[in-house]
C-alpha positions as CSV (number, residue, x, y, z in Angstrom):
1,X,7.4,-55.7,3.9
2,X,8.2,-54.6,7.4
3,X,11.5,-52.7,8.3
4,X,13.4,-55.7,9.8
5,X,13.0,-57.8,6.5
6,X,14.3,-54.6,4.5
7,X,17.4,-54.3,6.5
8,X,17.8,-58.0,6.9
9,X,17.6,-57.8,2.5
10,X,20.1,-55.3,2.7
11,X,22.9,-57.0,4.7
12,X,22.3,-60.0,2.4
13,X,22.7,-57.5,-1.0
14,X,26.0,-56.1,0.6
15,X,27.5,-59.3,0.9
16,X,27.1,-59.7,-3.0
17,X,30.0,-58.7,-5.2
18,X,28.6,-56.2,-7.3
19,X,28.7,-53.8,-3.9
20,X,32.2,-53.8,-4.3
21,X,31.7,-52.2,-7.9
22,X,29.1,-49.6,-6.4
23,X,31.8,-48.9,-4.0
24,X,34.4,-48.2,-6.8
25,X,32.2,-46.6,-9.4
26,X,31.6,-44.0,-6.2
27,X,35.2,-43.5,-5.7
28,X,35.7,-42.8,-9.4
29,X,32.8,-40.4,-9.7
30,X,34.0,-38.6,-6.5
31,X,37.5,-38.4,-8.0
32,X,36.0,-37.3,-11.3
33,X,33.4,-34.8,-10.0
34,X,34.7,-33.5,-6.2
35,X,38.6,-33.6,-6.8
36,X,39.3,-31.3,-4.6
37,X,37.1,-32.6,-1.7
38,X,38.5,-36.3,-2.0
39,X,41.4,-36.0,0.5
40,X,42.6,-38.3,3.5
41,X,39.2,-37.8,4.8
42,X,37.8,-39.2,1.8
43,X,39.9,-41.6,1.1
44,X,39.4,-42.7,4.5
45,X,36.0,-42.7,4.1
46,X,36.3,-45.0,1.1
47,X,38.6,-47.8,2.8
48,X,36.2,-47.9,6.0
49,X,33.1,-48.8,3.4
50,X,35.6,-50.9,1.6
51,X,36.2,-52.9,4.5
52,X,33.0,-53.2,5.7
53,X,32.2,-55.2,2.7
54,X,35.2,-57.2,2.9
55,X,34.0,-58.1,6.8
56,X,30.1,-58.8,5.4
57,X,31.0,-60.7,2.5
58,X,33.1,-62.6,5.1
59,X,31.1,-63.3,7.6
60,X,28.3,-64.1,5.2
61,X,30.2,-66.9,3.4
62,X,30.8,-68.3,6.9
63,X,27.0,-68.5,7.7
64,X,26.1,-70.0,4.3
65,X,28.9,-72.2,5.0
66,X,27.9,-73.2,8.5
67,X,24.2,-73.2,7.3
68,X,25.0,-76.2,4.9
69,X,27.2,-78.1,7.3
70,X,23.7,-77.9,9.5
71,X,21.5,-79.2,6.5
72,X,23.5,-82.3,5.6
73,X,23.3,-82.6,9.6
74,X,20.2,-82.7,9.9
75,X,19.1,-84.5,6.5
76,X,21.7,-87.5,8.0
77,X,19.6,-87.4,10.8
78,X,16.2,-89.6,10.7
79,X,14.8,-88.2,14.0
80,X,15.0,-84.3,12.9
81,X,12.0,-82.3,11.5
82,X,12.8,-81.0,7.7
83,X,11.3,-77.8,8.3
84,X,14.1,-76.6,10.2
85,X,16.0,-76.6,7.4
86,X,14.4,-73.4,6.3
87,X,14.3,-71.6,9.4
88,X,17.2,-69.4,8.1
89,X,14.4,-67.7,5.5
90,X,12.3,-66.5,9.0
91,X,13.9,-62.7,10.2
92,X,16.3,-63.0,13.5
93,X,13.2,-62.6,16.0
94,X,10.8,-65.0,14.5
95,X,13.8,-67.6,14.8
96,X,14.5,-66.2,18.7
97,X,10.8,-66.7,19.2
98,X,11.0,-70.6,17.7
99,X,13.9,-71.1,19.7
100,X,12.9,-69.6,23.0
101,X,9.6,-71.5,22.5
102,X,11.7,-74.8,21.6
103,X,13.7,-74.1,24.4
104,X,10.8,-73.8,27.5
105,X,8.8,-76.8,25.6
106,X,11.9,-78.5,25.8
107,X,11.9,-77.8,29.6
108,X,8.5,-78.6,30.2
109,X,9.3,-82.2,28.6
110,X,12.3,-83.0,30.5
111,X,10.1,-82.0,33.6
112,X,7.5,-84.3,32.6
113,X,9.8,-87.3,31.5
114,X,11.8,-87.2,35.1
């Protein structure tokens, strides 16, 4: 497993609520364990994570969300290819490499066609 996948697994996993629980059970073993070093700092500290998940799980609701709307799409469609439809399983680069690839073939046909 190469470094991209990892971190691309690892935005996925912080999206998922159970984060939010590692993110209390912290705040309560901090509390418990380093009183005296939990002040605004910490507590600062805590919100900023706190929101962080609130902006992941967010945004990844929205691409699950948009990602669906874009299956029916191109289910309804006869002329589409299927195997687009998983293209959200490739990391980021190999689906900028399909698309840049798509995209100067795409050319190159138009080209040829006028």
């Amino acid at each position: 497993m190469d470094v991209g996948s990892i971190l691309t697994k690892l935005g996925t996993l912080s999206a998922r609520p159970w984060a939010f629980l590692i993110l209390l059970g912290y705040g309560a073993l901090w509390a418990i364990f380093e009183r005296e070093s939990l002040d605004w700092h910490g507590a600062a500290t805590l919100a900023t994570w706190a929101m962080t998940l609130f902006i992941q799980r967010a945004e990844h609701r929205d691409t699950q969300a948009i990602q669906a709307k874009l299956d029916e799409l191109i289910h309804a469609n006869g002329a589409a290819r299927d195997e687009v439809t998983t293209i959200d399983q490739k990391e980021p680069e190999e689906i900028e490499r399909q698309r840049d690839a798509e995209q100067s073939g795409g050319a190159a046909r138009r080209r040829d066609t006028a």
